[in-house]
C-alpha positions as CSV (number, residue, x, y, z in Angstrom):
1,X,0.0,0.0,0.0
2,X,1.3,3.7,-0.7
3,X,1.3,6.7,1.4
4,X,0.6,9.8,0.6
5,X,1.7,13.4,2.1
6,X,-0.7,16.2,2.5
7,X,-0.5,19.3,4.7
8,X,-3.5,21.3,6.0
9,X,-3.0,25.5,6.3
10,X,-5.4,26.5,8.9
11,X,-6.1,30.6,9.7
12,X,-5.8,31.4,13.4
13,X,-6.1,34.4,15.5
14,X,-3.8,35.3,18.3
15,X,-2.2,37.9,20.2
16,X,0.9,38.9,19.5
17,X,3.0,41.5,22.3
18,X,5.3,44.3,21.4
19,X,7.1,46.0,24.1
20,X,8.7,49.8,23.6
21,X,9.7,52.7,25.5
22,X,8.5,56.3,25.5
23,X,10.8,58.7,26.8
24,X,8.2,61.8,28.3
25,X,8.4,64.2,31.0
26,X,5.3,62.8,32.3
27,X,3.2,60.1,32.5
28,X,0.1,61.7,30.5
29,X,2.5,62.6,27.6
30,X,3.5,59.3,27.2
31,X,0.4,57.8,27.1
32,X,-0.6,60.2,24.5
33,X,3.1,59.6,22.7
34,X,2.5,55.7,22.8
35,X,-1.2,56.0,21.5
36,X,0.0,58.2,18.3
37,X,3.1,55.7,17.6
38,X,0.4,52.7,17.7
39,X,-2.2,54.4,15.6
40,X,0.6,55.7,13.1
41,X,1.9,52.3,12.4
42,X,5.5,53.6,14.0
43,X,5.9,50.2,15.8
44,X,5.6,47.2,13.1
45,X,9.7,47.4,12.6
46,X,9.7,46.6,16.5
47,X,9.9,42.6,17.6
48,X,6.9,41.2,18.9
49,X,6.4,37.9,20.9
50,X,3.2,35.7,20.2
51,X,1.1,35.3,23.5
52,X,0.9,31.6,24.9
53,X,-2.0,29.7,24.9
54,X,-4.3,32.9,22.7
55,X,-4.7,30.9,19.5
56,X,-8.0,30.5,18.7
57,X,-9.6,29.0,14.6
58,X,-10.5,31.8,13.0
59,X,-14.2,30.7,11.4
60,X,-15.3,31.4,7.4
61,X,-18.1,33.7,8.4
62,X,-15.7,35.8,10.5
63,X,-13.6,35.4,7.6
64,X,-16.2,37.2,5.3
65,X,-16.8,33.8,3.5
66,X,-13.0,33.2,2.6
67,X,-11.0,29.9,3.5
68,X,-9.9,29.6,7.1
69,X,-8.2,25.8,6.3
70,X,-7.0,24.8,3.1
71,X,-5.8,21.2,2.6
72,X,-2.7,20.8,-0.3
73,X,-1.2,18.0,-1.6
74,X,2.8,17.6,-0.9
75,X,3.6,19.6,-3.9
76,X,0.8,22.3,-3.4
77,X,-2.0,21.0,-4.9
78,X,-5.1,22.9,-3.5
79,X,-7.3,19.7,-2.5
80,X,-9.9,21.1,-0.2
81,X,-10.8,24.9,1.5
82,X,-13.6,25.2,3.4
83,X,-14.6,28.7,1.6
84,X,-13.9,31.0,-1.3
85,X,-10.2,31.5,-2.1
């Protein structure tokens, strides 16, 4: 009997931590600095460590309708996906 390889790409949510410094002269000010670097994008070149145990299947309809798994054969074949590409 043969075997055959498969792998299965499955879309997850999680949360994901990125630590930074704001230098301020006061607290307030740096709230307001760290709000305005988040909301301008200023801290994607930053590292960021995924959270333990916050994995959770994302599901098609939260998807809007798009694949959340998507089964391949070992040399990428799409087999299977359980909504619209």
């Amino acid at each position: 009997m043969k075997t055959f390889d498969f792998y299965l790409d499955q879309k997850v949510t999680t949360w994901m931590r990125t630590k930074f410094e704001v230098e301020s002269t006061s607290e307030e000010l740096a709230w307001q600095k760290a709000k305005d670097m988040v909301n301008n994008g200023d801290t994607d070149s930053i590292p960021w460590d995924e959270l333990t145990d916050t994995q959770e299947q994302l599901s098609v309809e939260d998807n809007d309708g798009f694949s959340t798994q998507e089964l391949y054969t070992n040399d990428g074949e799409l087999v299977y996906s359980n909504g619209k590409s």
